[in-house]
N, C-alpha and C positions, 0 to 999 in steps of 0.2 A: 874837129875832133876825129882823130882816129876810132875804127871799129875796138879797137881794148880800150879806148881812153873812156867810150862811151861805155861799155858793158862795167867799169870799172866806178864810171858816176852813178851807172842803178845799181851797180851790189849785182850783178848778173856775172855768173859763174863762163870761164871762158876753156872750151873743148877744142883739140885740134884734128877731131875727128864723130861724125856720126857716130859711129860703134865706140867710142869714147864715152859719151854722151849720154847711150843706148847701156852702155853698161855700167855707169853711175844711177842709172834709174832714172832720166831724164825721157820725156817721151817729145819727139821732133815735132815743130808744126811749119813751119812754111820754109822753104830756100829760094834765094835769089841767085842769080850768076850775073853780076852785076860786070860792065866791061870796066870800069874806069874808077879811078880812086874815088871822085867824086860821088860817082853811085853807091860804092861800097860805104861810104858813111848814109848815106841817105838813107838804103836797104837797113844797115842797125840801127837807125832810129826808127823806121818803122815796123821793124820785128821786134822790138824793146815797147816801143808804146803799145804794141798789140798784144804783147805778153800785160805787160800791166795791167791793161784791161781787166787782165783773166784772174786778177790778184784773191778772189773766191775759189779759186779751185787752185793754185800755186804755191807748194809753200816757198819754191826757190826757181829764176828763172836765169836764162844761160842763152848763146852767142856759142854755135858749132861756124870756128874761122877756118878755112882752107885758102890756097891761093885763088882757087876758081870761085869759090862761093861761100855765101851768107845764110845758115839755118838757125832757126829760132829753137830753147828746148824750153823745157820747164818740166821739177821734178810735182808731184802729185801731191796736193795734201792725203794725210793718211786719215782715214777716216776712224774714226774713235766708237 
């Protein structure tokens, strides 16, 4: 699976930019610079399964894709 096919199987929103991201209200958490096609799927599944994780504090989580690199976002539950 591609990096979109995957962020498209969790429902995770896809940015073609940090400050994209950053001004949807998404707060970053980890990037990869992964070299090779192979790693760049590896790197979204493991920032997709780490976001999930976080599924108590998320109300929506996202996939910042560039050519160089792989960033995790996720926008914040609002607190009531």
């Amino acid at each position: 699976m591609t990096p979109k096919e995957i962020a498209a199987y969790y429902n995770a929103r896809i940015f073609d930019s940090i400050e994209a991201a950053e001004n949807s209200g998404f707060i970053i958490t980890e990037t990869f610079e992964p070299r090779n096609v192979w790693n760049k799927m590896s790197a979204a599944h493991t920032i997709v399964n780490k976001l999930k994780q976080r599924k108590d504090e998320t109300s929506e989580i996202g996939l910042v894709l560039t050519p160089k690199s792989i960033s995790g976002c996720y926008l914040p539950k609002q607190s009531e």
